[in-house]
Legacy VTK file of the C-alpha trace (Angstrom):
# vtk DataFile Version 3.0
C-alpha trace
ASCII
DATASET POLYDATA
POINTS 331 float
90.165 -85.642 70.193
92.799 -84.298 72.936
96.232 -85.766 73.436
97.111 -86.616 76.948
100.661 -85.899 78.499
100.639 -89.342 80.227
99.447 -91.026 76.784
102.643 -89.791 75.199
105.040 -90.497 77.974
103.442 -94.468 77.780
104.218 -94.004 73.859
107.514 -92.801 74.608
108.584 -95.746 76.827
107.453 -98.568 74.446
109.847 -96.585 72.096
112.798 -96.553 74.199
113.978 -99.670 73.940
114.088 -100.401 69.880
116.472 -96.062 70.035
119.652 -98.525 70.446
118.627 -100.737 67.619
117.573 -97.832 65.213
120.755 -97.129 63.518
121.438 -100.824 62.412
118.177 -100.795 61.004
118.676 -98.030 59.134
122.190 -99.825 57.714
120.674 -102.978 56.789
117.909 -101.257 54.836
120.395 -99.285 53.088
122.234 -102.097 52.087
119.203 -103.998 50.893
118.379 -101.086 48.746
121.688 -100.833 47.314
121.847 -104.599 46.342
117.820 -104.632 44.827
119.333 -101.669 42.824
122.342 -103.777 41.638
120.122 -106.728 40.769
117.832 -104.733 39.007
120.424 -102.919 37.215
122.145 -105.835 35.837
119.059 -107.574 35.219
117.956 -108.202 30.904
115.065 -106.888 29.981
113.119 -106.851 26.166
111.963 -103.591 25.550
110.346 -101.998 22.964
111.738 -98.741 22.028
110.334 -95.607 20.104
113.512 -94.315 18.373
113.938 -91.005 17.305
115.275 -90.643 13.872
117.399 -87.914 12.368
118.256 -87.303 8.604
121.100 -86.230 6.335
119.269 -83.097 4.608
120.696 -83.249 1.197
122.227 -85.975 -0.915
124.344 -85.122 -3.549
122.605 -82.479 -5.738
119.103 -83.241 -3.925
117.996 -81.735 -0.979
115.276 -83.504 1.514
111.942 -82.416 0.752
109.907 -85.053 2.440
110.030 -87.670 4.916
107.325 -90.192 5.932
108.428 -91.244 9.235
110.403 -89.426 12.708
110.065 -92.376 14.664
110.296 -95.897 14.032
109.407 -98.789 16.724
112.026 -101.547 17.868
112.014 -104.877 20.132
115.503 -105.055 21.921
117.485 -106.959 24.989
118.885 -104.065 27.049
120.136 -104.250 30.868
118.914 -102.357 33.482
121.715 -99.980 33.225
121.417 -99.696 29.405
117.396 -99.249 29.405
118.222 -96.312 32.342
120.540 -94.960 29.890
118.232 -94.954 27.161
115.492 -93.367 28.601
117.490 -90.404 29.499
119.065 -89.925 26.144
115.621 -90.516 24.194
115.195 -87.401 23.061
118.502 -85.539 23.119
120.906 -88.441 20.791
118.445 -89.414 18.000
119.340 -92.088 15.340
120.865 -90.689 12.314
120.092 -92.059 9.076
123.130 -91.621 6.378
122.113 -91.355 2.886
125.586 -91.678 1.528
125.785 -95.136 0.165
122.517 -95.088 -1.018
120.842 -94.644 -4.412
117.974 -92.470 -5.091
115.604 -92.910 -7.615
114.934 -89.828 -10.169
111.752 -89.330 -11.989
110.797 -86.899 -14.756
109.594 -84.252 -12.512
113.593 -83.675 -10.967
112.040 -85.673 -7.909
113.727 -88.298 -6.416
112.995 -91.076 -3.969
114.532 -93.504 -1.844
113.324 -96.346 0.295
114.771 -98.077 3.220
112.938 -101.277 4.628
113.711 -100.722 7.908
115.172 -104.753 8.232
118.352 -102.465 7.057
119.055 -100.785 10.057
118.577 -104.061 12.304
122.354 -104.327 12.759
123.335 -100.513 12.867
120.592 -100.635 15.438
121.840 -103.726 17.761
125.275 -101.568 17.673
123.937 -97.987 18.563
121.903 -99.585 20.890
124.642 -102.173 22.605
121.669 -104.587 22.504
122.625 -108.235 23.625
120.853 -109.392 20.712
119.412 -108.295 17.457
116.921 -105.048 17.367
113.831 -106.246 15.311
111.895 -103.238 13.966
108.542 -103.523 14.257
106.845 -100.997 12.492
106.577 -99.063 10.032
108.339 -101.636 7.655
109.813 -99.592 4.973
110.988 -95.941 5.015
110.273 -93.299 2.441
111.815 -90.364 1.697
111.478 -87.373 -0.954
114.364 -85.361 -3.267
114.205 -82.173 -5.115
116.959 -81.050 -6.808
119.233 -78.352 -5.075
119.010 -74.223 -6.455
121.058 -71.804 -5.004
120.949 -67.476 -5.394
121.871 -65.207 -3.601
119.501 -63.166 -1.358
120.186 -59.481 0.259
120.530 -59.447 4.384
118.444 -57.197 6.269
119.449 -55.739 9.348
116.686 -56.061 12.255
118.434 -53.685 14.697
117.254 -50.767 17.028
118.721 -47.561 18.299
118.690 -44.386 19.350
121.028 -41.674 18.496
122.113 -39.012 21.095
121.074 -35.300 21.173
122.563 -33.660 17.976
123.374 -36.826 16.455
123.088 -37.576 13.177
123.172 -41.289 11.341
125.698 -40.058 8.239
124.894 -42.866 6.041
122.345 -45.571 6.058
123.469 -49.387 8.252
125.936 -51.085 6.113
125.736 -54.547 6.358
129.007 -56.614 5.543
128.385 -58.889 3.777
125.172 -57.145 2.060
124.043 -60.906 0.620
124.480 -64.457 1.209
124.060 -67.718 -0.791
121.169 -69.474 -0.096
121.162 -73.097 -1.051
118.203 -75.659 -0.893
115.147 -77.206 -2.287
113.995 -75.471 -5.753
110.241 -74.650 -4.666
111.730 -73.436 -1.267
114.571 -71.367 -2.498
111.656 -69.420 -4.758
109.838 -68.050 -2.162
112.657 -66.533 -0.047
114.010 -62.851 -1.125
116.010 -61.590 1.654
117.001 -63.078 5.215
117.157 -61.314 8.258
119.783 -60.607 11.174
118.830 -61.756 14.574
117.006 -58.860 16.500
119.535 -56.293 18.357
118.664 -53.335 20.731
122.292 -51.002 19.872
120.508 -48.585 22.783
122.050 -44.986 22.510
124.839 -44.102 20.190
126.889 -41.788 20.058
130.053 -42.784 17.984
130.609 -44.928 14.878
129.755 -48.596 15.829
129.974 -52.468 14.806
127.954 -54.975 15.933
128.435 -58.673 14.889
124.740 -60.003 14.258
123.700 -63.907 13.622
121.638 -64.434 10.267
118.013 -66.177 10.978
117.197 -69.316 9.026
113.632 -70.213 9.254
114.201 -72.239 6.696
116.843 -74.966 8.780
113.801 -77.658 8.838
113.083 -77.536 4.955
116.767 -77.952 4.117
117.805 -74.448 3.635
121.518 -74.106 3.935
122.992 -69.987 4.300
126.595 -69.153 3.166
127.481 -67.138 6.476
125.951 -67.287 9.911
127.343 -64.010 10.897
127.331 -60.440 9.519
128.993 -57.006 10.558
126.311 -53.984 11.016
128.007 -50.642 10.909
126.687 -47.137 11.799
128.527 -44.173 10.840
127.215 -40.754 13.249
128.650 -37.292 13.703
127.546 -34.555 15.638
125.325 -31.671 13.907
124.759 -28.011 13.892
122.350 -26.107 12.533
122.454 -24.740 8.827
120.359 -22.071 6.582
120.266 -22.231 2.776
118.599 -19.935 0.324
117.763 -22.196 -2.843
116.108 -21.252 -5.868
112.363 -23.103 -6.928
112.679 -25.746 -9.342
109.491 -24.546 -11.703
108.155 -27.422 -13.304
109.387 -29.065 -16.892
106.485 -28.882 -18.467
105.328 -26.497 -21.751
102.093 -26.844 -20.867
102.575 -25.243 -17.226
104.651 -21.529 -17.561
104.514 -20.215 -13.806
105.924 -17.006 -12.514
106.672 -17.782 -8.578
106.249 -15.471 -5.769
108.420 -15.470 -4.520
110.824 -17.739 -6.233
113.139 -18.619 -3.891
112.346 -20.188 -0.156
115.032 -20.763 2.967
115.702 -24.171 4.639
116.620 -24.459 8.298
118.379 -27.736 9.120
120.897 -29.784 11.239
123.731 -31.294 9.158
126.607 -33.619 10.470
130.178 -31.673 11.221
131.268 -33.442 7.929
128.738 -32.478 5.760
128.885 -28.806 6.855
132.415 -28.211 5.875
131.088 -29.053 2.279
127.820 -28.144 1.884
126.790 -26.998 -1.746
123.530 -25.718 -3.156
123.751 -28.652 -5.660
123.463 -31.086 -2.847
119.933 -29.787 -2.516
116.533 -29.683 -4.589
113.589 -27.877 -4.215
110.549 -27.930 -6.401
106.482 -26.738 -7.375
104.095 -28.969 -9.041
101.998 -27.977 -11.794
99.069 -26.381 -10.218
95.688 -28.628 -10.217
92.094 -27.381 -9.927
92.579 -26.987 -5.402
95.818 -24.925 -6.122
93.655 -22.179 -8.003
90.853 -21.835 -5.675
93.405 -21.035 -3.306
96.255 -19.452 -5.223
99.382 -21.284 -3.901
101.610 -23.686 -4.329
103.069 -26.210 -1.800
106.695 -26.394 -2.347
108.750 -29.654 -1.645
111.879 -30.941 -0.559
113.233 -33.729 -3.508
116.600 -33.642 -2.400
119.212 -32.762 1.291
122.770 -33.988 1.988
123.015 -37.013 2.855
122.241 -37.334 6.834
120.736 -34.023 6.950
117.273 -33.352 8.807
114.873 -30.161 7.545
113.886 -28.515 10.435
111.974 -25.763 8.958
110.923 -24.234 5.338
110.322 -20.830 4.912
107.864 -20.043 3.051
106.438 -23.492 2.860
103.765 -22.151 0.105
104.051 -19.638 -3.101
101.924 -18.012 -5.171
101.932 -18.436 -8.885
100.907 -16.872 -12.220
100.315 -18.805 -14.874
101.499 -17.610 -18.441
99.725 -18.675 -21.447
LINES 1 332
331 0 1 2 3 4 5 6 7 8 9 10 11 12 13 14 15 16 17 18 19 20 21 22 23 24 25 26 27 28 29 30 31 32 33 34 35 36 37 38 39 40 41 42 43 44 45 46 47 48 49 50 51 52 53 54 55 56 57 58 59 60 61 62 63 64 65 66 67 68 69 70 71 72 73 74 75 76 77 78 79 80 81 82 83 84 85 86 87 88 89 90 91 92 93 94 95 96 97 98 99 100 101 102 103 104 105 106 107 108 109 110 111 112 113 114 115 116 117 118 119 120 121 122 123 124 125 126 127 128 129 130 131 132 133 134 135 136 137 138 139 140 141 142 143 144 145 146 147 148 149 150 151 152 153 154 155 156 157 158 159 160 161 162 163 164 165 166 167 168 169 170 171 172 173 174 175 176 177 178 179 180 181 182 183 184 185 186 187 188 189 190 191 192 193 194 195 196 197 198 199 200 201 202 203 204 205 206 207 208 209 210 211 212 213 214 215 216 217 218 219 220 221 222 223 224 225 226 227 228 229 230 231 232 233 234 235 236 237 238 239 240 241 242 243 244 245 246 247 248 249 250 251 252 253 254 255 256 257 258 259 260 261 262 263 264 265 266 267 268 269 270 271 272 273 274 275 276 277 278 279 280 281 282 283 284 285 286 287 288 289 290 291 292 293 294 295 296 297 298 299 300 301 302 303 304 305 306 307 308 309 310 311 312 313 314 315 316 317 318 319 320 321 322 323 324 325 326 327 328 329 330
């Protein structure tokens, strides 16, 4: 339905009176709100409360295996300002449970238990709360909780890193990793199962000189009680530039009485890139090449594939010439 002009000029007039008045409206309303808020604020309430519960992880030489509750339910007097309070810091500030004065119960397995009625923590409660009165738990009545006895070993660290190495760059050595093993400590049937941890993943990009990178150990095992020795280790990466080298080696035949073979011919060529360093010092020892003992494919076609068992360390084979022999066998 249309709007008329002279409709809202009427509408406007009735207005026009109550514009002067406006503003202490608005101040009186503001200052109602403000005192409701105070009132309410300051105002007792009983509440009941879903508490969060943290735990100590290991007790002595036992390490927390099982729990049977997170949570535990509790009646308590809080003020407006207190249950506000609470409500935002629900989840973030659990309660923590301490262990330390407490005696578990072994068993014949190397278990142990322990059992809190929850009437226990009724006054640690009323204090971590800054209830007006006693918190009375509600449920569950009594706590339970689960020990194994505490293994340690130590367990190799495995780098999880990526990178790329420039043109004519050559990785010298393998990633050292400093320190190369930690201590793991924890829960017997846990510690069993776990042979190695790994860094935290890392993209190194493109390298080009000798780096260090400071990596964080994972522990997917934090939950179960799984305690690591360091939470750091060094990964280092040792690269040169290369050039390109050619060595004439002799065929390892193999060592075997059985298998006499006569190569042709016996000797092959290796093209490859070698770091700077390893160039300066490069040695036919440093390398190894070799024939099988010829099986029933090799005869029908009257050669022999010959492999590389051994380079310089950081060295990449570019080419082998001739990759295949021929052979006569000797009786």
């Amino acid at each position: 339905m249309p709007i008329h002009i002279p409709f809202l000029n009427r509408l406007w007039q009735r207005i026009m009176p109550f514009r002067k008045g406006l503003p202490i409206f608005m101040f009186f309303l503001l200052v109602s709100a403000v005192l409701w808020a105070i009132i309410r604020l300051s105002t007792e309430y009983e509440e009941t409360l879903a508490i969060p519960l943290s735990f100590q992880t290991a007790v002595g030489d036992y390490s927390l295996v099982y729990y049977s509750d997170t949570v535990i339910y509790a009646k308590a007097k809080l003020k407006g300002t207190q249950l506000a309070s609470w409500q935002f810091r629900n989840n973030v500030n659990p309660f923590l449970l301490k262990f330390n004065n407490l005696r578990l119960k072994p068993n014949r397995q190397g278990y142990a238990e322990l059992f809190i009625p929850t009437t226990q923590l009724s006054a640690e409660l009323t204090t971590w709360l800054h209830s007006t009165s006693s918190v009375v738990v509600i449920r569950p009545d009594t706590l339970y909780f689960g020990f194994e006895r505490t293994y340690q070993k130590r367990v190799p660290v495995k780098p999880c890193l990526k990178y790329t190495l420039s043109p004519q760059y050559f990785l010298v050595d393998s990633v050292r990793v400093s320190p190369d093993s930690v201590l793991i400590q924890g829960p017997t049937r846990i510690i069993d199962t776990i042979s190695f941890v790994n860094t935290h993943w890392m993209d190194a990009g493109e390298i080009s000189s000798d780096k260090t990178f400071t990596v964080k150990i994972q522990n997917p095992y934090s939950h179960l009680g799984i305690k690591i020795s360091d939470e750091k280790v060094n990964l280092k990466l040792k690269v040169e530039r290369s050039t390109e080298a050619t060595v004439e080696l002799p065929i390892r035949l193999p060592d075997s009485a059985s298998c006499s073979l006569k190569l042709f011919p016996d000797k092959v060529s290796l093209r490859l890139l070698v770091p700077f360093g390893v160039y300066k010092n490069l040695n036919t020892n440093d390398f190894l090449v070799s024939v099988a003992c010829p099986d029933s494919s090799d005869f029908k076609r009257k050669m022999l594939t010959v492999k590389v068992d051994r380079l310089p360390a950081g060295s990449k084979l570019v080419e082998i010439e001739p990759n295949e022999v021929e052979f006569l066998i000797f009786n």
